[in-house]
C-alpha positions as CSV (number, residue, x, y, z in Angstrom):
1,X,-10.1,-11.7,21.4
2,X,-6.3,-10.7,21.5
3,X,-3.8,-10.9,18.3
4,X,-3.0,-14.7,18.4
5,X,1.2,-14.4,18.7
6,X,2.5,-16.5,21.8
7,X,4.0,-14.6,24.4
8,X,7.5,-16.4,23.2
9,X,6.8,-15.8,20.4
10,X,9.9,-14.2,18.6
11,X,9.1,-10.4,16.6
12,X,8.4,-10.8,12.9
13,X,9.7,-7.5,11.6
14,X,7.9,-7.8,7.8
15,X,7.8,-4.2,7.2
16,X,7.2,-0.5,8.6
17,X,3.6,-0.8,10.1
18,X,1.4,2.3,10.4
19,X,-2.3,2.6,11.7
20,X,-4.3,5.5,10.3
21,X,-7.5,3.9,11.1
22,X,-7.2,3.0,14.6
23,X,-6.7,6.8,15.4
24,X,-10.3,6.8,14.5
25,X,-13.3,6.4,17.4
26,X,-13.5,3.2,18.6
27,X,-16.7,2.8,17.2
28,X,-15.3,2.6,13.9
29,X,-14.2,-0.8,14.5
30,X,-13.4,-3.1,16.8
31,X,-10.0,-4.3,18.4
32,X,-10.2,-8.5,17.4
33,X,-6.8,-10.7,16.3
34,X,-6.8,-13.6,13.9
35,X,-8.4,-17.2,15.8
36,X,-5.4,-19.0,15.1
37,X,-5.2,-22.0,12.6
38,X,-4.3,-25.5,12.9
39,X,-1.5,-26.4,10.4
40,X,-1.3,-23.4,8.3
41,X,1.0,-23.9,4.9
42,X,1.9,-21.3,2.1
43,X,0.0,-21.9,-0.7
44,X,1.4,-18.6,-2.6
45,X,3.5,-15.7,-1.9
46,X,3.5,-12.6,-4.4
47,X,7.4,-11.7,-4.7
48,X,7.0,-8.8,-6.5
49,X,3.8,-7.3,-4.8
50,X,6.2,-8.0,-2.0
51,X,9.2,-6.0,-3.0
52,X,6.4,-3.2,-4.4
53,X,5.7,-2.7,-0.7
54,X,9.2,-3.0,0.8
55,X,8.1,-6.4,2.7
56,X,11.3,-8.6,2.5
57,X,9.3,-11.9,2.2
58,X,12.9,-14.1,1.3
59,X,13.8,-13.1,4.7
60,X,11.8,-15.6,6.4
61,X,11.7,-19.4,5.9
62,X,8.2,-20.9,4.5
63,X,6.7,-22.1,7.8
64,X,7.0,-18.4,9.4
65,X,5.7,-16.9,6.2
66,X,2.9,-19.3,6.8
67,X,2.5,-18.7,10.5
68,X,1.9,-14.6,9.8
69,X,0.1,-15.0,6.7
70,X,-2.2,-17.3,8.4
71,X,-2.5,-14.9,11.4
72,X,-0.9,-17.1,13.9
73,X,2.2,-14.9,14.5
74,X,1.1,-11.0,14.5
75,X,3.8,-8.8,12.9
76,X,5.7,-6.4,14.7
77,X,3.9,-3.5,14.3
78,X,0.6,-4.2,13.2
79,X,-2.4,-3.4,14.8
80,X,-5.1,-6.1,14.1
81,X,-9.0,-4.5,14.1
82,X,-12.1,-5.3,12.2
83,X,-13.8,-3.1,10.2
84,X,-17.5,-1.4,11.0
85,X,-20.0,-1.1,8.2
86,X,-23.1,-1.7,6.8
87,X,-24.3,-1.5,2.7
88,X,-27.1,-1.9,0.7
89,X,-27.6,-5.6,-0.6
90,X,-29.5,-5.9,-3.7
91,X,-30.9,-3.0,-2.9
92,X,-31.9,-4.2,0.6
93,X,-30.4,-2.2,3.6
94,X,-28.7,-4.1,5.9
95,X,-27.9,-2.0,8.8
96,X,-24.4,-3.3,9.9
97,X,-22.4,-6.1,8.7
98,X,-18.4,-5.6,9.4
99,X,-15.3,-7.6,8.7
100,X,-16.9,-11.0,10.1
101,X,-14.4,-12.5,8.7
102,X,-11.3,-10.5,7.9
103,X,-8.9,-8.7,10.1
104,X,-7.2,-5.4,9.3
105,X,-3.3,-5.9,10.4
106,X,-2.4,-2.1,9.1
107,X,-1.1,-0.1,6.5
108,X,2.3,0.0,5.0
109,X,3.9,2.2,2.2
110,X,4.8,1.2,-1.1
111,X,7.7,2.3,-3.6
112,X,5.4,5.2,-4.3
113,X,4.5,6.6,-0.6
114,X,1.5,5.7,-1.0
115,X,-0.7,3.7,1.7
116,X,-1.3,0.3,1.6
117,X,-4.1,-1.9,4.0
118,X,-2.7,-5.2,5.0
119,X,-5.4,-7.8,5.6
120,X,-6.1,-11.0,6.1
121,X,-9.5,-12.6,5.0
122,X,-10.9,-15.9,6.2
123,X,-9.1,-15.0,9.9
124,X,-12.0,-16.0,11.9
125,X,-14.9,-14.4,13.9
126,X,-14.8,-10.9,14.8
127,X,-18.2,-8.8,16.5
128,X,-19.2,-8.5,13.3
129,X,-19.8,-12.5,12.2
130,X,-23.4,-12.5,12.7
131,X,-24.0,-16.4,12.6
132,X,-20.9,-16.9,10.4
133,X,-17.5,-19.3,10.8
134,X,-15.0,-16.3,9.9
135,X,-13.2,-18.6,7.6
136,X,-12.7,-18.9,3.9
137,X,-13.0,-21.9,1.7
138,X,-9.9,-22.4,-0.8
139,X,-11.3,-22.0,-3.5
140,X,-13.0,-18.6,-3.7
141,X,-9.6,-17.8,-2.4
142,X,-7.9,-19.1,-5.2
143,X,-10.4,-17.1,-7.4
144,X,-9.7,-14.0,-5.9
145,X,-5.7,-14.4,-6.1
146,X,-6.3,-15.1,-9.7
147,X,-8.9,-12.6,-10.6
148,X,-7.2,-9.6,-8.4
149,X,-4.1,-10.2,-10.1
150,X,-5.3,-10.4,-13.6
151,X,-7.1,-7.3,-13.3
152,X,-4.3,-5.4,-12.2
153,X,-2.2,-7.2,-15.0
154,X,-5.3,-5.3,-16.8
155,X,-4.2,-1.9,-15.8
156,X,-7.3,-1.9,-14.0
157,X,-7.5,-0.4,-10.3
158,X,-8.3,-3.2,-8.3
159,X,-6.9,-4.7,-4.7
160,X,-4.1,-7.1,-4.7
161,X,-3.4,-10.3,-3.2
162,X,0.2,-10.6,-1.3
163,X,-0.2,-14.4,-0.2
164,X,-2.4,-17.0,-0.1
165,X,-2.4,-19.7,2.7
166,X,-4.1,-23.3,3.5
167,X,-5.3,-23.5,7.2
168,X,-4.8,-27.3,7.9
169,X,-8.4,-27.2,8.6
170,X,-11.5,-28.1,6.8
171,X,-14.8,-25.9,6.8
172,X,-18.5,-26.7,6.7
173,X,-20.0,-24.5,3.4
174,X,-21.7,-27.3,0.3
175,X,-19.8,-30.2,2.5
176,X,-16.5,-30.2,4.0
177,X,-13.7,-28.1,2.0
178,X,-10.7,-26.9,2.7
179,X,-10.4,-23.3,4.4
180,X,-7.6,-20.6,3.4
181,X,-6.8,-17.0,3.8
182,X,-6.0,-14.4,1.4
183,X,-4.0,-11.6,2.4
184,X,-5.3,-8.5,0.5
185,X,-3.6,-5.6,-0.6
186,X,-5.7,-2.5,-0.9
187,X,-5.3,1.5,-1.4
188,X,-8.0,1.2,1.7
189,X,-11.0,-0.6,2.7
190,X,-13.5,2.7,3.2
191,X,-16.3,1.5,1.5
192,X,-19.8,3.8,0.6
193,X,-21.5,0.9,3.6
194,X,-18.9,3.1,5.7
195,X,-20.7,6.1,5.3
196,X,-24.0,4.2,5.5
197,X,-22.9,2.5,8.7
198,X,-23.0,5.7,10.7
199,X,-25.5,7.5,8.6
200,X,-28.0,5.2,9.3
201,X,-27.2,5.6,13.2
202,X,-27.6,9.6,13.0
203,X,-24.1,10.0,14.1
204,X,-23.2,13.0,12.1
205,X,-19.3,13.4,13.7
206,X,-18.5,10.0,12.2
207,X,-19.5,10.6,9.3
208,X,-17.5,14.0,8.7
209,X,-14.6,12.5,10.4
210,X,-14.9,9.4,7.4
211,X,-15.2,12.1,5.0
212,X,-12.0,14.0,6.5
213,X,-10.5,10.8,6.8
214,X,-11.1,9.8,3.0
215,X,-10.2,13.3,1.5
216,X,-6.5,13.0,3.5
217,X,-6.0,9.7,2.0
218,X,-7.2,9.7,-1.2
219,X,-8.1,12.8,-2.4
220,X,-6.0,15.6,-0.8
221,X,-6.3,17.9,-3.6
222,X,-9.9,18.6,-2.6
223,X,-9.1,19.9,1.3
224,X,-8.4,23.3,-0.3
225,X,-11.7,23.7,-2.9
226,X,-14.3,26.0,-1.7
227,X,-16.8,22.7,-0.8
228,X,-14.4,19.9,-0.1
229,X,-16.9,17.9,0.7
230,X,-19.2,18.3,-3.0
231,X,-15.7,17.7,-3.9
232,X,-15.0,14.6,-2.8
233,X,-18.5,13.3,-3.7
234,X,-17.6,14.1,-7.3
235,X,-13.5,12.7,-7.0
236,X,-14.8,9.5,-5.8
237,X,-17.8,9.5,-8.6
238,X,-15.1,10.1,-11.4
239,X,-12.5,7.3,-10.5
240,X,-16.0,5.2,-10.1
241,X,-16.9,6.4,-13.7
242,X,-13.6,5.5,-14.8
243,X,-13.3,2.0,-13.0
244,X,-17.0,1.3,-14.6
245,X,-15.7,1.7,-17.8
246,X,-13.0,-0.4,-17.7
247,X,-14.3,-3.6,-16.4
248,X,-16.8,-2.5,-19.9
249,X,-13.6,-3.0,-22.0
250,X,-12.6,-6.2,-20.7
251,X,-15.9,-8.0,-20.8
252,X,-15.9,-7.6,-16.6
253,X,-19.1,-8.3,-14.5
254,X,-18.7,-8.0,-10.8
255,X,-21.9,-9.9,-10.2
256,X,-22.3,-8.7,-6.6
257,X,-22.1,-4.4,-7.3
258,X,-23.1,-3.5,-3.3
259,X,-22.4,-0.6,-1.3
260,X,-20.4,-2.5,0.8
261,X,-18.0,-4.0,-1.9
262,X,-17.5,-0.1,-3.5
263,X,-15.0,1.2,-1.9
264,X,-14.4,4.9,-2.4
265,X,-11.0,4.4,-3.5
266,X,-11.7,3.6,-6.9
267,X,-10.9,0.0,-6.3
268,X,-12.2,-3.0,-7.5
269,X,-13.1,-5.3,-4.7
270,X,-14.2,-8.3,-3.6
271,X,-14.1,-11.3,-6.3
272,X,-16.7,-13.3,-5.1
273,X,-19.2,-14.5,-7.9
274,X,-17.1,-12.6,-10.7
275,X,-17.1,-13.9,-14.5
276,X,-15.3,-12.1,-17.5
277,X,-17.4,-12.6,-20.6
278,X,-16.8,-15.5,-23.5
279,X,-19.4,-14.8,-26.1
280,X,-20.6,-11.1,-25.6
281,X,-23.7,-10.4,-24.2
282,X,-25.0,-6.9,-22.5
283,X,-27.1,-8.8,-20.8
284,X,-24.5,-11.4,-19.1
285,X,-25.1,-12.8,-15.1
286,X,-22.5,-15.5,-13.7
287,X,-23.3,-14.4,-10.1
288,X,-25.6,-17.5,-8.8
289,X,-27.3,-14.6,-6.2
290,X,-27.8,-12.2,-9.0
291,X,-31.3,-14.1,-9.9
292,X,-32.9,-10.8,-11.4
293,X,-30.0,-9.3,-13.5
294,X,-29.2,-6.2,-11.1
295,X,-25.9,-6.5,-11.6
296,X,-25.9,-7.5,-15.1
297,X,-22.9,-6.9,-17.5
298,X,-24.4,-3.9,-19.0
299,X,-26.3,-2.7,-16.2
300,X,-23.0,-2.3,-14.4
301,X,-23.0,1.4,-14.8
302,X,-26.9,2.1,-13.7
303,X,-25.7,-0.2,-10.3
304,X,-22.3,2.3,-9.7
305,X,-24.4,5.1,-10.1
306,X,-27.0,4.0,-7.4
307,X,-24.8,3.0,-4.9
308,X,-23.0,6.7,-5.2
309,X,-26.4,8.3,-4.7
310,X,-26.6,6.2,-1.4
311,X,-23.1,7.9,-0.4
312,X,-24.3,10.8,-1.7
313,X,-27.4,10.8,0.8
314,X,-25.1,10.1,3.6
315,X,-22.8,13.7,2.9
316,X,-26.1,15.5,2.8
317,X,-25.1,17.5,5.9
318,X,-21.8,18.0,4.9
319,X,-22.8,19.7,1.4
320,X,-25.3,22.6,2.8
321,X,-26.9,23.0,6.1
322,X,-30.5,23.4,3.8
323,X,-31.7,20.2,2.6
324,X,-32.7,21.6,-0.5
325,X,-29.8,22.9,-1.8
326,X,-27.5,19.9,-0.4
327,X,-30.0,17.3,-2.9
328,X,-29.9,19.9,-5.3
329,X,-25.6,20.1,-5.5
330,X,-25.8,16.1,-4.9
331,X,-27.6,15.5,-8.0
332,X,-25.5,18.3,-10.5
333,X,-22.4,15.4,-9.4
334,X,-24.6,12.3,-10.1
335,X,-26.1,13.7,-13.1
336,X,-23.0,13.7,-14.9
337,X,-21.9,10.2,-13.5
338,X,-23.6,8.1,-16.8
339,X,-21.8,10.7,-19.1
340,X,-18.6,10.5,-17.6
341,X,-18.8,6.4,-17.7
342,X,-19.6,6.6,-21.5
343,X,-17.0,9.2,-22.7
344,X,-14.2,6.9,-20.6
345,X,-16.1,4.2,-22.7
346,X,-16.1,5.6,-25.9
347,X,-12.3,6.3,-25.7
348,X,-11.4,3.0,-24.6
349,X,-13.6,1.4,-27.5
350,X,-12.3,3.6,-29.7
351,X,-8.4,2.4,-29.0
352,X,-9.9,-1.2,-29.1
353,X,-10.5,-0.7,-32.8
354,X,-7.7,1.4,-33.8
355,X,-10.0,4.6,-34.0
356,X,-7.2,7.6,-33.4
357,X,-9.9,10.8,-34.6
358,X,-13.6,11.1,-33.0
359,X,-16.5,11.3,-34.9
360,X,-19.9,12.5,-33.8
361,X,-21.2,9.3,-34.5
362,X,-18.9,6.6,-33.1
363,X,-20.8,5.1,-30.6
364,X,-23.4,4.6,-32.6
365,X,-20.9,2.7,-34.9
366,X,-19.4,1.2,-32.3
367,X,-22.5,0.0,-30.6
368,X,-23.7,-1.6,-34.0
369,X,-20.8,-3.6,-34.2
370,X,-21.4,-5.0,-30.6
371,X,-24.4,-5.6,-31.9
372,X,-23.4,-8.1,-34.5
373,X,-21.2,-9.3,-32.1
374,X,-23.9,-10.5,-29.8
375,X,-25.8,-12.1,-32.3
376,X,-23.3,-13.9,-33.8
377,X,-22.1,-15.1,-30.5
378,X,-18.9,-13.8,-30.8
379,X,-16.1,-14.2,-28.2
380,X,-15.3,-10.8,-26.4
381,X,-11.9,-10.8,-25.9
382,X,-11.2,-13.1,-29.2
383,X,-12.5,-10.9,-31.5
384,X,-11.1,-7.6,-30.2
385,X,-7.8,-9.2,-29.9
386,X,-8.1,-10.7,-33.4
387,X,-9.0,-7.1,-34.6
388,X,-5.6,-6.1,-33.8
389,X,-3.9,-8.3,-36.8
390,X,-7.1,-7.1,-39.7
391,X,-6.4,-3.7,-38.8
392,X,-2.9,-4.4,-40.0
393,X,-3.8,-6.8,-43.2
394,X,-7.1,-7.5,-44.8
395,X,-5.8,-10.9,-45.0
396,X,-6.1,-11.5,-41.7
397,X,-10.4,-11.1,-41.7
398,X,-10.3,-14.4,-42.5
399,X,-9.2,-15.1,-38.5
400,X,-12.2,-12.6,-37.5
401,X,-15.3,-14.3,-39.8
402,X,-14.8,-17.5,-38.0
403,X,-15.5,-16.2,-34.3
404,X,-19.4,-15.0,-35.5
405,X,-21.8,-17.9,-35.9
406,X,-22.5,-16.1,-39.2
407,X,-19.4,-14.4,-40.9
408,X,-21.8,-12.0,-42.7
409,X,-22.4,-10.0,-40.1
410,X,-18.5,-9.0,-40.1
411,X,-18.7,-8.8,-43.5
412,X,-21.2,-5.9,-44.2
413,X,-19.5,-4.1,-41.5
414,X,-16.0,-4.4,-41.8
415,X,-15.6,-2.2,-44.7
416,X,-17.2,1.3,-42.8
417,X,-14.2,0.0,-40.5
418,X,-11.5,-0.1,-42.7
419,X,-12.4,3.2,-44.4
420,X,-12.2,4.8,-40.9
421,X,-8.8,3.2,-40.4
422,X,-7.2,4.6,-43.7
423,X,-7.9,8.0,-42.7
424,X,-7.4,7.8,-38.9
425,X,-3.7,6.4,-39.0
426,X,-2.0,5.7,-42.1
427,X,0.8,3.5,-40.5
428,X,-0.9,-0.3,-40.7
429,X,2.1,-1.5,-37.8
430,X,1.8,0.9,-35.4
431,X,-1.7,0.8,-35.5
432,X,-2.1,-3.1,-34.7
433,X,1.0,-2.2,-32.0
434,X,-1.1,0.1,-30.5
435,X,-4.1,-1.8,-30.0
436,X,-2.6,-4.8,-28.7
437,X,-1.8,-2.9,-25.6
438,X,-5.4,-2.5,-25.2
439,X,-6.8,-5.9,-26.2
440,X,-5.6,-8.6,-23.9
441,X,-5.1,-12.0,-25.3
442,X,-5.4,-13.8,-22.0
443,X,-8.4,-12.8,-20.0
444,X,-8.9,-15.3,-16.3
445,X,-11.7,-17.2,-18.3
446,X,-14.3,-19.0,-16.1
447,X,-13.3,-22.8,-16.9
448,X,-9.9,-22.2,-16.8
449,X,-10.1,-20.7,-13.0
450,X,-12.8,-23.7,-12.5
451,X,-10.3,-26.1,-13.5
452,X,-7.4,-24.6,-11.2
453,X,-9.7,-24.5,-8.4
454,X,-11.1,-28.2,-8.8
455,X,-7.5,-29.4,-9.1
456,X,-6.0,-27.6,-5.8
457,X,-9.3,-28.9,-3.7
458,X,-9.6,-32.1,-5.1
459,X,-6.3,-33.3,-5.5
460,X,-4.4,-30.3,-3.8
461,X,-2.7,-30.1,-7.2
462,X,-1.4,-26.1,-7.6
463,X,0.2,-26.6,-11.1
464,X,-2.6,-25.1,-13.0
465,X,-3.3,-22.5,-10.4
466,X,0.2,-21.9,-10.8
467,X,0.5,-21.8,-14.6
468,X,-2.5,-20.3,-15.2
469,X,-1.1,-17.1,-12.7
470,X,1.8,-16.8,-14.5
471,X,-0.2,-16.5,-18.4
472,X,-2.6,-13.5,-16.5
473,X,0.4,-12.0,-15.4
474,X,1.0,-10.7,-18.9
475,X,-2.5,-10.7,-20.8
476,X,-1.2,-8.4,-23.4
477,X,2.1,-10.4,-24.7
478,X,1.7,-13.4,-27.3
479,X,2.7,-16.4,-26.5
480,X,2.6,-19.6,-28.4
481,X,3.6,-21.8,-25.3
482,X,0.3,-20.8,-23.7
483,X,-2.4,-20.4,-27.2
484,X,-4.5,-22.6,-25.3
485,X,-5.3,-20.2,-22.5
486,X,-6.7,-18.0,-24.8
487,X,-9.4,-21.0,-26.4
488,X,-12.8,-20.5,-25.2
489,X,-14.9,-23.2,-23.7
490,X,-16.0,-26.0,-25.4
491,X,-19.7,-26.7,-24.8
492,X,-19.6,-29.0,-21.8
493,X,-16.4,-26.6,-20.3
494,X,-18.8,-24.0,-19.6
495,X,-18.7,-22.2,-16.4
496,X,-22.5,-20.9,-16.3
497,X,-23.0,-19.8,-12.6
498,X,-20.4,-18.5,-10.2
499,X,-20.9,-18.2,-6.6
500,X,-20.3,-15.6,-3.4
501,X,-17.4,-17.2,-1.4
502,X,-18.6,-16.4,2.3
């Protein structure tokens, strides 16, 4: 297949295109455009995401905005190929699976310098497909917009979504729904099934020129270390450790933790079967897939840790010509991978409750509380957030007691708490201040996305998709306008299973 622009087409000069990838092998990838679309409209176009990456989006008039987020004009420039890979699934080995059904346009630059993949998912077939459509149904599109977006709102490393689109077409999945694409913004799409991909083939020159290609894009400080490649293998396990950690803060579960959805970018990526937590419980699974708990809330760090041995496996040869000694340098990086996830952990927790000087035995304080927290079903995010005004006034446990099913478990720990606090940072204000920058109040909670999505497929109705963008946005600032958003589910509200969106 060719990029789908007519020959008459006229240039669409969105921004300054560059290619990295394609000066890779061929086998890398392959050379596929976007099948073009029937009656493509613009659902959504991120302005500022935009303007972030110099792409002048109020340039163009809404039909041609739909037309190249869609893929049915190619911009000037770009470059369209889909990505080669394979990945472990559940801890099964799938030897390749691709893009089958996204398209790699290119990379730009954003206000930083720094490089940017454009690409469009739900673009049609590529070589990769297997025996899928290549399309996207609208609504895990809508979740992924949302969620994306939210979790960068987060301060938490994650791909982006620039536009969302309707294709005019509908698309066989549980029935007949509507199909979209998503463009997605990402620092790359190198993911550990990269590595796998060509490990698994023997083809040793890929995978040093993956390695090469990853250390100049992401992690150019380690070219000039005495074992660049050891180095890398431990750059990419600490911004894992770190990402691990924060999705831990926010009450985060993936649900679908594969090699191919880590990318070694530090990313988080694909928001398929995704849930953020109401009531806290370690041992949380949305993901309808996830039927044994593998990728459980609090068996998220045990799942990064796996999938970076399986990259690690795949640098073998890169770390020491004697297999020995390559496993044995290998495993002094992953050793130190559960550590480095609970110190991140530890400091973040300790910020969430206003903690400012470590003790020896915080986590164990810290995990008792959690404890309570889990059984008396207390909301995540709620409490955490409410913490924020009892750490100012003791008036304000009142607030707090009602979110556990039984107030005494607060009770008999709440004081230990407060004694910490009057030593730790004598300034009540600043203190709440300080913790409401790291205890959102607005969190994308699963009946709320739900109701979005039910509204825009059932009645193509965007207001609440809409509204309920524009509250993530700012998940740290109160706001009375939108209290609601902030309400867990009632009973029948629940969201109890989420679901992959290919």
């Amino acid at each position: 297949m060719s990029p789908s622009s007519p020959a008459d087409a006229p240039a669409v000069h969105l921004a300054q295109f560059e290619n990295s990838y394609v000066t890779l092998p061929e086998r890398f990838y392959a050379r596929v455009g976007p099948t073009p679309v029937a009656m493509p409209r613009l659902i959504q176009v991120n302005e500022q995401l935009a303007a972030e990456l110099g792409i002048d989006v109020g340039g163009e008039d809404p039909a041609t905005l739909a037309a190249v987020f869609s893929g049915n004009l190619i911009p000037a420039g770009a470059e369209p190929i889909a990505l080669a890979y394979a990945g472990h699934q559940f801890g099964h080995f799938v030897p390749q699976l691709g893009d089958g059904r996204a398209i790699l346009l290119g990379e730009v630059r954003d206000a930083s310098g720094a490089r940017r993949d454009i690409q469009l998912k739900g673009s049609g077939r590529t070589p990769f497909s297997r025996n899928g459509d290549g399309r996207a149904a609208l609504g895990p599109v809508l979740r992924e917009y949302l969620v994306s977006e939210a979790m960068h709102a987060l301060g938490i490393p994650a791909t982006r979504t620039l536009a969302a689109v309707t294709t005019g077409e509908r698309i066989h999945r549980e029935g007949l729904v509507p199909g979209a694409i998503l463009t997605r913004i990402g620092a790359s799409h190198v993911r550990v099934g990269t590595f796998e991909y060509f490990a698994a083939r023997g083809d040793a020159e890929a995978v040093r020129l993956l390695a090469d290609y990853a250390i100049d894009r992401h992690y150019p400080e380690v070219r000039s270390t005495a074992q660049p490649y050891l180095a890398l293998l431990g750059a990419i396990s600490e911004r894992q450790a770190l990402l691990i950690a924060r999705w831990m803060l926010v009450g985060f579960i993936h649900g679908v933790m594969n090699t191919d959805n880590m990318v070694v970018s530090g990313e988080t990526i694909d928001f398929g079967p995704c849930a953020f937590m109401d009531a806290f419980d370690p041992a949380a699974v949305f993901s309808s897939i996830d039927r044994n708990g593998r990728y459980a809330y609090a068996n998220q760090p045990h799942a990064a840790q796996w999938n970076l041995a399986r990259l690690a496996e795949t640098l073998l040869s890169l770390l020491d010509p004697v297999p020995e000694r390559a496993a044995e340098l290998a495993s002094e990086v992953l050793s130190r991978f559960s550590a480095r996830v609970g110190e991140h952990w530890l400091a973040g927790m300790r910020a969430k409750l206003g903690l400012t000087t470590p003790r020896d035995d915080d986590s164990q304080f810290i995990e008792g509380f959690l404890e309570r927290m889990h059984r008396g079903q207390a909301d995540f995010t709620l409490t955490f957030r409410a913490l924020c005004d009892a750490a100012a006034t003791g008036e304000a446990d009142a607030r707090v007691r009602t979110l556990f099913a039984s107030p005494i478990a607060y009770d008999e720990w709440a004081p230990a708490w407060r004694a910490r606090l009057s030593v730790d940072a004598p300034d009540p204000a600043a203190r709440s201040t300080a913790m409401r920058r790291v205890n959102p109040a607005f969190i994308p909670r699963n009946h709320r996305v739900e109701q979005a999505i039910v509204a825009a497929v059932e009645r193509e109705d965007y207001s609440l998709f809409s509204r309920l963008l524009g509250v993530l946005s700012r998940p740290y600032a109160d706001s009375q306008a939108f209290a609601d958003y902030a309400i867990p589910p009632r009973p029948e509200e629940r969201v109890t299973e989420t679901f992959c969106g290919t």
